[in-house]
BASE-951864 format. One record per residue (C-alpha): residue number from 1; residue in three letters; y, z, x. Coordinates in nm, 3 decimals. Layout:
N
+-----+-----+---------+---------+---------+
|   i |  aa |       Y |       Z |       X |
+-----+-----+---------+---------+---------+
| NUM | ALA |       Y |       Z |       X |
...
+-----+-----+---------+---------+---------+
//
This chain:
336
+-----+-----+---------+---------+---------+
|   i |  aa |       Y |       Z |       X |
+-----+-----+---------+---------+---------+
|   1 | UNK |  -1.549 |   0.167 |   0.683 |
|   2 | UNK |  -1.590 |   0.296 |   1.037 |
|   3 | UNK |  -1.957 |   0.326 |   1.222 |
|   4 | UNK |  -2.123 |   0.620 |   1.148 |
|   5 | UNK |  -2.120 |   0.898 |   1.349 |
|   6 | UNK |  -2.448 |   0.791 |   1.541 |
|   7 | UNK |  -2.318 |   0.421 |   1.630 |
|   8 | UNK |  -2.325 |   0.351 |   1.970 |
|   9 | UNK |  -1.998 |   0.433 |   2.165 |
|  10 | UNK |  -1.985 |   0.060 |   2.336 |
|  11 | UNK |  -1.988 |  -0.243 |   2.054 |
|  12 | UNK |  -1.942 |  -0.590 |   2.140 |
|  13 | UNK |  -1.899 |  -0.943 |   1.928 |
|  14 | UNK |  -1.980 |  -1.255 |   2.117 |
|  15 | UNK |  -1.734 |  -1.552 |   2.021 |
|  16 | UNK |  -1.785 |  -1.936 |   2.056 |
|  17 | UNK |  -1.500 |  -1.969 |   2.243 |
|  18 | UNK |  -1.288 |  -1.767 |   2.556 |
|  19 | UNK |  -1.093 |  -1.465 |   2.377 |
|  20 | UNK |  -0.714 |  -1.427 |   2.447 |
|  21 | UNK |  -0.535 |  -1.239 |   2.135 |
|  22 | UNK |  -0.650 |  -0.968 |   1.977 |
|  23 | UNK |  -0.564 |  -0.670 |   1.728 |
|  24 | UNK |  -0.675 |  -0.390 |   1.524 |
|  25 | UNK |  -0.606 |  -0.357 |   1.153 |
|  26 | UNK |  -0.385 |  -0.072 |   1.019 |
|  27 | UNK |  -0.538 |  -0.037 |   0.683 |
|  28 | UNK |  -0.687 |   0.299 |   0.648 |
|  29 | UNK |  -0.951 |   0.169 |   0.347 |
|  30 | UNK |  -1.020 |  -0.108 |   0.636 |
|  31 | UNK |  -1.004 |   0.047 |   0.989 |
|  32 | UNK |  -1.290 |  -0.165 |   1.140 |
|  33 | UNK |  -1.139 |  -0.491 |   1.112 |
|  34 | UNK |  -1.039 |  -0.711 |   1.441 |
|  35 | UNK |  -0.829 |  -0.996 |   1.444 |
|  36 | UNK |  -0.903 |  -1.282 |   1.749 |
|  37 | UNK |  -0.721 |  -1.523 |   1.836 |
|  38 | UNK |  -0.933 |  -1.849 |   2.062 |
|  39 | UNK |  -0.785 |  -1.992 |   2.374 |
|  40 | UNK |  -0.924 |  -2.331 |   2.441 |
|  41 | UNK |  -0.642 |  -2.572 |   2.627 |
|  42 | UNK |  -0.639 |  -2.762 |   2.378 |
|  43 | UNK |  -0.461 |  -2.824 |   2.038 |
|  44 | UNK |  -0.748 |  -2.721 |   1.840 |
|  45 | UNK |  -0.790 |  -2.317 |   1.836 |
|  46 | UNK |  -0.853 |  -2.049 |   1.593 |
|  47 | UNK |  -0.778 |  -1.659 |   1.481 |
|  48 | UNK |  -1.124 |  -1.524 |   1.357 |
|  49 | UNK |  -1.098 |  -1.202 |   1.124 |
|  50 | UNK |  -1.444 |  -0.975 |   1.184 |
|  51 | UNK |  -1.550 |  -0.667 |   1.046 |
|  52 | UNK |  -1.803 |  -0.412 |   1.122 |
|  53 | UNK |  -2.101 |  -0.461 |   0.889 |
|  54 | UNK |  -2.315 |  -0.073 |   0.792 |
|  55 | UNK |  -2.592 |  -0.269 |   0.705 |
|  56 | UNK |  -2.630 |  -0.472 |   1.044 |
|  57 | UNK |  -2.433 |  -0.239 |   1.222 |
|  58 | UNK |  -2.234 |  -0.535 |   1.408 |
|  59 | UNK |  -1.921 |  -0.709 |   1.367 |
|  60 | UNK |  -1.955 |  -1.001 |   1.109 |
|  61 | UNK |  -1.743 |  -1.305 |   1.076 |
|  62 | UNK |  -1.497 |  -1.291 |   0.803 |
|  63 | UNK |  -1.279 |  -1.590 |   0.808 |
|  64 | UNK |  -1.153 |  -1.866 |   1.068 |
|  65 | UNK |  -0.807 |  -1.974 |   1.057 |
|  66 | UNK |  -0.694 |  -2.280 |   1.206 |
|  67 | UNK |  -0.465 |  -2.237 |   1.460 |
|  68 | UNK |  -0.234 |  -2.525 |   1.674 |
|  69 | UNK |  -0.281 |  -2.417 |   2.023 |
|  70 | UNK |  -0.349 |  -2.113 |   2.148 |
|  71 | UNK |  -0.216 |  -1.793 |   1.998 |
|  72 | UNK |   0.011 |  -1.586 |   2.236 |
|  73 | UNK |  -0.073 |  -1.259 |   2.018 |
|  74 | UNK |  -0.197 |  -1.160 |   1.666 |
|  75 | UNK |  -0.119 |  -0.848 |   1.449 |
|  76 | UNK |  -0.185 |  -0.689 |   1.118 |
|  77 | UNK |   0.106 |  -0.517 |   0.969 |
|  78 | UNK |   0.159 |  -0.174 |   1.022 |
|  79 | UNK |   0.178 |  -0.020 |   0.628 |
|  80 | UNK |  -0.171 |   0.204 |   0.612 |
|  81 | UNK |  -0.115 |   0.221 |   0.296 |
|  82 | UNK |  -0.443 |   0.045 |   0.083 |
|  83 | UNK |  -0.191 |  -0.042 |  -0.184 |
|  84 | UNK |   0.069 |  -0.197 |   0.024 |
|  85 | UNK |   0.073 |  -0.574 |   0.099 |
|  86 | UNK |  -0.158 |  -0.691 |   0.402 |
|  87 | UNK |  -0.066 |  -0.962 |   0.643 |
|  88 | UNK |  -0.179 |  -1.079 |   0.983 |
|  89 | UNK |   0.070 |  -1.245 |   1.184 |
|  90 | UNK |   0.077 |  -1.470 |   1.508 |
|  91 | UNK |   0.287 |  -1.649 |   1.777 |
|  92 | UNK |   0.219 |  -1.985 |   1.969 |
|  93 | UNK |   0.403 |  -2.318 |   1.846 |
|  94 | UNK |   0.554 |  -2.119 |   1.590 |
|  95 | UNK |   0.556 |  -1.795 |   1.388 |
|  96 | UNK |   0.270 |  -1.789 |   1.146 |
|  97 | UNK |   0.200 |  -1.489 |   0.824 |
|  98 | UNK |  -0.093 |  -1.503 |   0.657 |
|  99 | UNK |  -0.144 |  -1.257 |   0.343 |
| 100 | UNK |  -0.472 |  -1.088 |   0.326 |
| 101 | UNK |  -0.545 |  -1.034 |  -0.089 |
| 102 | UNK |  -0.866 |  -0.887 |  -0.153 |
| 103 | UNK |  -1.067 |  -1.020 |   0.128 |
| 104 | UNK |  -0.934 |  -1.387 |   0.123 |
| 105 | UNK |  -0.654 |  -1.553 |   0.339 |
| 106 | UNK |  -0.452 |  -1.828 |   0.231 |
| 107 | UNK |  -0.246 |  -2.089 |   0.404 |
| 108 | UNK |  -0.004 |  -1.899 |   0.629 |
| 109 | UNK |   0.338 |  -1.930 |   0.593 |
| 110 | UNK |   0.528 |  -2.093 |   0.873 |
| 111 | UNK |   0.827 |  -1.969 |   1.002 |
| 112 | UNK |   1.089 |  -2.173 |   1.235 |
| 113 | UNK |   1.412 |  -2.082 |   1.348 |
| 114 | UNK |   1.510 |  -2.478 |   1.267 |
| 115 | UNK |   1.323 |  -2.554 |   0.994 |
| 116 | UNK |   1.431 |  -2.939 |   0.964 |
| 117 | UNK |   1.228 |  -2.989 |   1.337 |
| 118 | UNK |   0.870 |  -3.060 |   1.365 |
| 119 | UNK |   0.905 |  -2.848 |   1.695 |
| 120 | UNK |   1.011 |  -2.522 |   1.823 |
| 121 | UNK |   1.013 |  -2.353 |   2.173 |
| 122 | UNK |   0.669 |  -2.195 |   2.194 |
| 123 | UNK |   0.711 |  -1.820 |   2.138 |
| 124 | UNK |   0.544 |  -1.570 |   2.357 |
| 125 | UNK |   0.509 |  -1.257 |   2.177 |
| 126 | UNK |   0.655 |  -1.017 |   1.868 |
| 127 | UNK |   0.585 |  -0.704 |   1.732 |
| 128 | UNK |   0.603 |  -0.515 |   1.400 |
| 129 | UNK |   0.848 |  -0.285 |   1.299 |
| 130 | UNK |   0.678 |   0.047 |   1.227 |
| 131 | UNK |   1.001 |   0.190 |   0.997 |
| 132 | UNK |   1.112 |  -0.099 |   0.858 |
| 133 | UNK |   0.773 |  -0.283 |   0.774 |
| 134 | UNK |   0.922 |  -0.585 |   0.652 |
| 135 | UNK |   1.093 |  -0.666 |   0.990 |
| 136 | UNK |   0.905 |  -0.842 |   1.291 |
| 137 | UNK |   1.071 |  -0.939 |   1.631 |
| 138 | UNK |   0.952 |  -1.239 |   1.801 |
| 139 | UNK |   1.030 |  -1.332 |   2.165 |
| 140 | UNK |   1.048 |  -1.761 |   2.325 |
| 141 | UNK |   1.046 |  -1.885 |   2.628 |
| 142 | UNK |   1.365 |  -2.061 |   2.473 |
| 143 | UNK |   1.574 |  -1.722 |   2.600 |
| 144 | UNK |   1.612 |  -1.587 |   2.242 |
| 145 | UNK |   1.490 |  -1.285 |   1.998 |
| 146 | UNK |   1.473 |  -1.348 |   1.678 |
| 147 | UNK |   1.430 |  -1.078 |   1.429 |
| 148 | UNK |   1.261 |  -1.199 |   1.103 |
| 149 | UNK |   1.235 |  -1.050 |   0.734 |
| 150 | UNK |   0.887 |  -1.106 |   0.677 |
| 151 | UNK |   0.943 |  -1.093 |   0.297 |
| 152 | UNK |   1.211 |  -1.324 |   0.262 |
| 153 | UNK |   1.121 |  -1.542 |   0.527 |
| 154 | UNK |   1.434 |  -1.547 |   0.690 |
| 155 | UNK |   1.589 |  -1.448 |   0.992 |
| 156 | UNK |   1.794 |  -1.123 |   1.033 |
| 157 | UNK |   1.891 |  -1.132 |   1.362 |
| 158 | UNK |   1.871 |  -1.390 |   1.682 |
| 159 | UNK |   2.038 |  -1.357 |   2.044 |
| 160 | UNK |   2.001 |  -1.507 |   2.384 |
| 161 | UNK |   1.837 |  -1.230 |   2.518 |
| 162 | UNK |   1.776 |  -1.329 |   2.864 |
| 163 | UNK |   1.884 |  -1.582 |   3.096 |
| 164 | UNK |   1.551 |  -1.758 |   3.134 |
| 165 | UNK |   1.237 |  -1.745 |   2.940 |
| 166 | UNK |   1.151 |  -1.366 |   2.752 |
| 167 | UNK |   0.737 |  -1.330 |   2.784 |
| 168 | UNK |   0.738 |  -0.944 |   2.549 |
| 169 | UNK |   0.940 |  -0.813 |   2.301 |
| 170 | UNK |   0.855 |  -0.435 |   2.114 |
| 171 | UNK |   1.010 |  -0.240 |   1.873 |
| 172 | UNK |   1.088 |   0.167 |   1.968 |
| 173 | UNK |   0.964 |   0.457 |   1.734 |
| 174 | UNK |   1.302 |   0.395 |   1.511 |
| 175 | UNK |   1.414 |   0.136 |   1.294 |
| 176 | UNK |   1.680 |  -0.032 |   1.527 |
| 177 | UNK |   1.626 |  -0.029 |   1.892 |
| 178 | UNK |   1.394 |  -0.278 |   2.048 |
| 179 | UNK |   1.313 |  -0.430 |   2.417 |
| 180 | UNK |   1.234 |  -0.730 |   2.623 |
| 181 | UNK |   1.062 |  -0.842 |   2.936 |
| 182 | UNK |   1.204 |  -1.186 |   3.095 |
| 183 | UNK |   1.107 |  -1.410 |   3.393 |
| 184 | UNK |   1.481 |  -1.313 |   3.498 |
| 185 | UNK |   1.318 |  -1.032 |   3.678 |
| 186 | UNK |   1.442 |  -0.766 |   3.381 |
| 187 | UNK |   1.387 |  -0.534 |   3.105 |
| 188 | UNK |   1.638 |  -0.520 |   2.823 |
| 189 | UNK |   1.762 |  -0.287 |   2.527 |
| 190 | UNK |   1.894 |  -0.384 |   2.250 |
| 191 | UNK |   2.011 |  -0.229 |   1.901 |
| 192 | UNK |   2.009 |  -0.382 |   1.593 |
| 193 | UNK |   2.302 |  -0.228 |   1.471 |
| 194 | UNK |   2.512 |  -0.359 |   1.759 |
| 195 | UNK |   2.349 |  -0.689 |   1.921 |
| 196 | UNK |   2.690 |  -0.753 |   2.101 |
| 197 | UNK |   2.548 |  -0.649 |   2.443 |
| 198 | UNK |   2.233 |  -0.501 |   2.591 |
| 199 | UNK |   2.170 |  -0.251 |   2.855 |
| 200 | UNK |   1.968 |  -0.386 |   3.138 |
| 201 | UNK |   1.673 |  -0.098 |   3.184 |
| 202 | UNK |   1.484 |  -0.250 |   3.462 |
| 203 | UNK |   1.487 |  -0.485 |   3.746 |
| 204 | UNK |   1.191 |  -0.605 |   3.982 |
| 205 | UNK |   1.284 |  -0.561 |   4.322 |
| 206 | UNK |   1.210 |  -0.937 |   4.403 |
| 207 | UNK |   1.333 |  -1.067 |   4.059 |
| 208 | UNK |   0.988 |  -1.101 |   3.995 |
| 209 | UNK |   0.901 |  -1.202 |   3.653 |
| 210 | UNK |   0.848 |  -0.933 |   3.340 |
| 211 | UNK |   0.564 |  -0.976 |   3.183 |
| 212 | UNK |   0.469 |  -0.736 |   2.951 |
| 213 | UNK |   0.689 |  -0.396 |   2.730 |
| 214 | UNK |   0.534 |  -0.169 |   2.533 |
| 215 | UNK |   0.697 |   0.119 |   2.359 |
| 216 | UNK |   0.553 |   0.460 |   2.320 |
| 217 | UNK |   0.550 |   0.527 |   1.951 |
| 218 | UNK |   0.557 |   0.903 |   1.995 |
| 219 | UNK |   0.821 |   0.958 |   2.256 |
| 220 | UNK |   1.111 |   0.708 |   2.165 |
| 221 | UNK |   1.255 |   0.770 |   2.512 |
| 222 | UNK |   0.947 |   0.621 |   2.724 |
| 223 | UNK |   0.824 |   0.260 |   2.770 |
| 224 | UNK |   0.611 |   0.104 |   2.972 |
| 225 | UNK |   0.628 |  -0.247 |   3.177 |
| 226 | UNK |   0.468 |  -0.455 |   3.392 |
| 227 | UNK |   0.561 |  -0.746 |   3.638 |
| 228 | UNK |   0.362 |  -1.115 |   3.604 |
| 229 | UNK |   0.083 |  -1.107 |   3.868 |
| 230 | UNK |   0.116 |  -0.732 |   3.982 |
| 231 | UNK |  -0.122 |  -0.443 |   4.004 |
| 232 | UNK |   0.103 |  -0.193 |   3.858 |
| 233 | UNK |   0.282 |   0.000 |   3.505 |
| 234 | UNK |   0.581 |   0.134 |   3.542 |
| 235 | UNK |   0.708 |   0.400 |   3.261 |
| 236 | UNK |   1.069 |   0.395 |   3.199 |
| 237 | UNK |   1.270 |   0.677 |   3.054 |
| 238 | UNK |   1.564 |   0.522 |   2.881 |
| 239 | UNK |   1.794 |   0.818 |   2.927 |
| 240 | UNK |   1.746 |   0.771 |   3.351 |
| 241 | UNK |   1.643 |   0.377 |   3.352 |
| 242 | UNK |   1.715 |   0.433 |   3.775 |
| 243 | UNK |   1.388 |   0.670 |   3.781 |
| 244 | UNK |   1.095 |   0.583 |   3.707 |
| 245 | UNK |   0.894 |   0.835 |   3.573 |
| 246 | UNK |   0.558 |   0.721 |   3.673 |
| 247 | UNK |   0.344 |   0.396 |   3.830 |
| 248 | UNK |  -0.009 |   0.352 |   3.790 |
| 249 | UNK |  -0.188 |   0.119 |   4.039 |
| 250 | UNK |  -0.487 |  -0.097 |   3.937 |
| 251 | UNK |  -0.579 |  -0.158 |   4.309 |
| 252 | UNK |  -0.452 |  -0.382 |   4.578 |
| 253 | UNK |  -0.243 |  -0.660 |   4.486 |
| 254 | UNK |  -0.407 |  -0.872 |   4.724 |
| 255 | UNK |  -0.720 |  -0.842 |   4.568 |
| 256 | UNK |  -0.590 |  -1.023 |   4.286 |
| 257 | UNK |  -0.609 |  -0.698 |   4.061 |
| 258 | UNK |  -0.296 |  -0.784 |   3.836 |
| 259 | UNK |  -0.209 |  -0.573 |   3.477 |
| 260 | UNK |  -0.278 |  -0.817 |   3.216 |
| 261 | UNK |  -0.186 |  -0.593 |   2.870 |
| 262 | UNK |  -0.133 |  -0.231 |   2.826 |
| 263 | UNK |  -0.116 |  -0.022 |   2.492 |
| 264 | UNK |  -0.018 |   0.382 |   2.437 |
| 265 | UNK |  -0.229 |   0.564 |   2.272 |
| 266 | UNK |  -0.144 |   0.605 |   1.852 |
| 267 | UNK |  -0.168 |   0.964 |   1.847 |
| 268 | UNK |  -0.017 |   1.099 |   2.173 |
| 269 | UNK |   0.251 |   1.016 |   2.423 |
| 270 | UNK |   0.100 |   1.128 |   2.714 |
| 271 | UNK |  -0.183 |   0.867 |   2.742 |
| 272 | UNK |  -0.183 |   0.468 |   2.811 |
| 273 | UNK |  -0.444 |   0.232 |   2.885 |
| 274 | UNK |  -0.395 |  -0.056 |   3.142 |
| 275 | UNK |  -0.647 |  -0.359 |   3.135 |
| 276 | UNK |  -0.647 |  -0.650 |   3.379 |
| 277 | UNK |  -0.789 |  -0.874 |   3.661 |
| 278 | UNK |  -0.990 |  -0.593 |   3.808 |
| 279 | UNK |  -1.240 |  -0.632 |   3.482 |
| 280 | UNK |  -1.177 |  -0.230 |   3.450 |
| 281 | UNK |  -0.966 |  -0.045 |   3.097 |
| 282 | UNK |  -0.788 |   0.260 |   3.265 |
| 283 | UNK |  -0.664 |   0.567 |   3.066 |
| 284 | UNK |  -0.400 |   0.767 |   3.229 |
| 285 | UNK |  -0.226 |   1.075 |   3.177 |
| 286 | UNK |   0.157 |   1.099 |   3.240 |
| 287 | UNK |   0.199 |   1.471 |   3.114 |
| 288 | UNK |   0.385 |   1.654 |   3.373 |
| 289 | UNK |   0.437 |   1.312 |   3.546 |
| 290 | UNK |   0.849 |   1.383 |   3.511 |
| 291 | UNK |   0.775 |   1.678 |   3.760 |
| 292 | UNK |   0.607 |   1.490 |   4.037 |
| 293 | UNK |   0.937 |   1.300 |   4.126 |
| 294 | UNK |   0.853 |   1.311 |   4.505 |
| 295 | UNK |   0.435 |   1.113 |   4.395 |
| 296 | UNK |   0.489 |   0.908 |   4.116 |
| 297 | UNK |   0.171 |   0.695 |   4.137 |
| 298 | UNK |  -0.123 |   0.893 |   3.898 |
| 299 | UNK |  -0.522 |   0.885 |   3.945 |
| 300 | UNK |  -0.693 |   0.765 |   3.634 |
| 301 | UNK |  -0.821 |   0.987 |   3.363 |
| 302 | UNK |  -1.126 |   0.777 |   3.221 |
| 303 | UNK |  -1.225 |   0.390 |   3.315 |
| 304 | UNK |  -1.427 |   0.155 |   3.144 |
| 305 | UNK |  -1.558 |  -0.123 |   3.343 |
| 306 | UNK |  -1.629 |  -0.451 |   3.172 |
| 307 | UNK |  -1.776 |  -0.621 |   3.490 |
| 308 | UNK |  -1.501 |  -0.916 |   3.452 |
| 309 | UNK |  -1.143 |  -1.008 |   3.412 |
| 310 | UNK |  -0.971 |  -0.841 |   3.058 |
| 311 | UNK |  -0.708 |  -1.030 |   2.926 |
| 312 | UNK |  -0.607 |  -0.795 |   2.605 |
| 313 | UNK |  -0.600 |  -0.429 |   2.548 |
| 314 | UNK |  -0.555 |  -0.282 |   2.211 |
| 315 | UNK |  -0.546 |   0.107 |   2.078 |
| 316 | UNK |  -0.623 |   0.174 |   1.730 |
| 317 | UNK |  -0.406 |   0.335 |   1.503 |
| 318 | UNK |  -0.619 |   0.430 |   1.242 |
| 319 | UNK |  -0.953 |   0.482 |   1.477 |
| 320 | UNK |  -0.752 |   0.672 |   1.786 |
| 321 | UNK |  -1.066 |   0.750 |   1.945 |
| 322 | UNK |  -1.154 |   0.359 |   1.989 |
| 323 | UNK |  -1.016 |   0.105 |   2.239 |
| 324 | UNK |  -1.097 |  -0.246 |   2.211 |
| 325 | UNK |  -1.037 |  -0.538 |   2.530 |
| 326 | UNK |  -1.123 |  -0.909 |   2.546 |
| 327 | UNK |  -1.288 |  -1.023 |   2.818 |
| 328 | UNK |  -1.418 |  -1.375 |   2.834 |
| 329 | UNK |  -1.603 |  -1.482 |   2.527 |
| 330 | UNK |  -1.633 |  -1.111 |   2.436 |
| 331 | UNK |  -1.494 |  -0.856 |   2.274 |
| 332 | UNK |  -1.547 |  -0.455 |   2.293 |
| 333 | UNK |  -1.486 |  -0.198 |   2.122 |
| 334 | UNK |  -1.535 |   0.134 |   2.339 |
| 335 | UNK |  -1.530 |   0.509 |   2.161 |
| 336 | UNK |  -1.329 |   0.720 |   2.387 |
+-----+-----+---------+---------+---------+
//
């Protein structure tokens, strides 16, 4: 259940341990529900479930799962639906799916390319398909995407996707196109239906490294990107990859002010929200952004300032008027 009306529009959980991954829950009968994954430098982490308590009016520790090195990202699966089946899901050393059944989280399920090794390649990041709910692409520093049937716990598809290591992978609106971000400098788009070849979308103009690709749910033409160690988003319109239609600008790149995560809002495609080294979580607005060809670069709409470094930014889908960022040992959840 979500805070009533009179909550307080900033609420934060404290964790034992530097915050790195984080996600919402999709579950409409469960919209206040955070998943958190640790990031300690060592072999010993953990993704901690909390929930907002009525009665204390605070998030509240649900579970701690033990996690082999730090996770590169967690997510619940997209199905709203109360009835539908629940799982949380998370990349590092490997591809882990836990099934949430009334309240309680088993073992996870561990998923490797090569099952017969001990080891994979240490994946970077996946995402949920939003049509096809049992599908979930994950992206390794290993060059490949692998598309995985979450049910069957098998692989669909896999393809060298890049020609070094791929840091982001997301899935568009539909069921079959998806892209990724590589250190090779590039964005990529690919189709399930035809993995044969990809269309190159994007290219840094010093082959600087791709960090980060995020699809707008809304408008399956637009995505967003941003480079490793840079200041600024960059929307993409698929149908003119050459243009872009938009940059925001966290500040000056010499002052260290690099994008660490972005995320589109649920419920409209004009809005985005860019998080990073500049400790500040910055809405923009893009509408009418396709018309000022000649000043690309927006002003912010809204900005929340969380006084240090954020290293995650994530929209809700079920709760579109809350935001929530990690920064440090903390976590916040902001009403818009």
């Amino acid at each position: 259940m979500a805070p009533r009306a009179d909550a307080p529009e900033l609420l934060e959980y404290c964790a034992p341990w530097p915050v790195y991954s984080l996600a919402w829950s999709h579950k409409e009968d469960k919209p206040f529900r955070l998943a958190m994954g640790s990031f300690v430098n060592e072999s010993k982490n953990f993704v901690r479930v909390v929930s907002f308590d009525e009665q204390t009016r605070q998030f509240e520790e649900v579970c701690d799962l033990p996690h082999s090195f730090p996770a590169t990202k967690v997510g619940f699966s997209p199905d709203s639906r109360s009835e539908a089946r629940d799982f949380l899901a998370s990349t590092g050393d490997c591809l882990r799916i836990w099934e949430v059944k009334e309240g309680s989280i088993g073992p996870p399920h561990i998923l490797k390319t090569n099952q017969s090794s001990e080891f994979c390649a240490p994946l970077t990041s996946f995402d949920w398909n939003t049509v096809d709910r049992s599908l979930l692409g994950v992206s390794s520093i290993d060059t490949t995407c692998t598309v995985w049937n979450v049910e069957t716990q098998q692989v669909k598809n896999q393809l060298i996707a890049h020609d070094r290591e791929v840091y982001d992978f997301a899935f568009a609106k539909g069921p079959d196109l998806f892209a990724s971000a590589g250190a090779d400098g590039s964005v990529r788009l690919f189709d399930l239906r035809s993995l044969d070849y990809s269309t190159i979308i994007y290219e840094s103009e010093d082959q600087g490294a791709m960090m980060r690709v995020c699809w707008n749910k809304n408008n399956a033409f637009y995505l967003a990107t941003v480079m490793m160690e840079s200041p600024k988003c960059v929307v993409l319109d698929i149908r003119v990859p050459d243009r872009p239609v938009c940059v925001f600008e966290e500040g000056d790149a010499e002052g260290g002010n690099f994008v660490n995560s972005i995320a589109w809002a649920p419920r409209s495609e004009h809005h985005i929200c860019t998080a990073g080294e500049s400790g500040r979580a910055i809405i923009w607005n893009i509408s009418g952004a396709p018309e000022r060809a000649q000043d690309p670069v927006l002003q912010p709409l809204l900005s929340y300032d969380a006084h240090s470094a954020i290293d995650n930014v994530q929209w809700s889908e079920v709760m579109p008027a809350w935001i929530a960022f990690a920064t440090g040992t903390s976590v916040n959840a902001v009403l818009t």
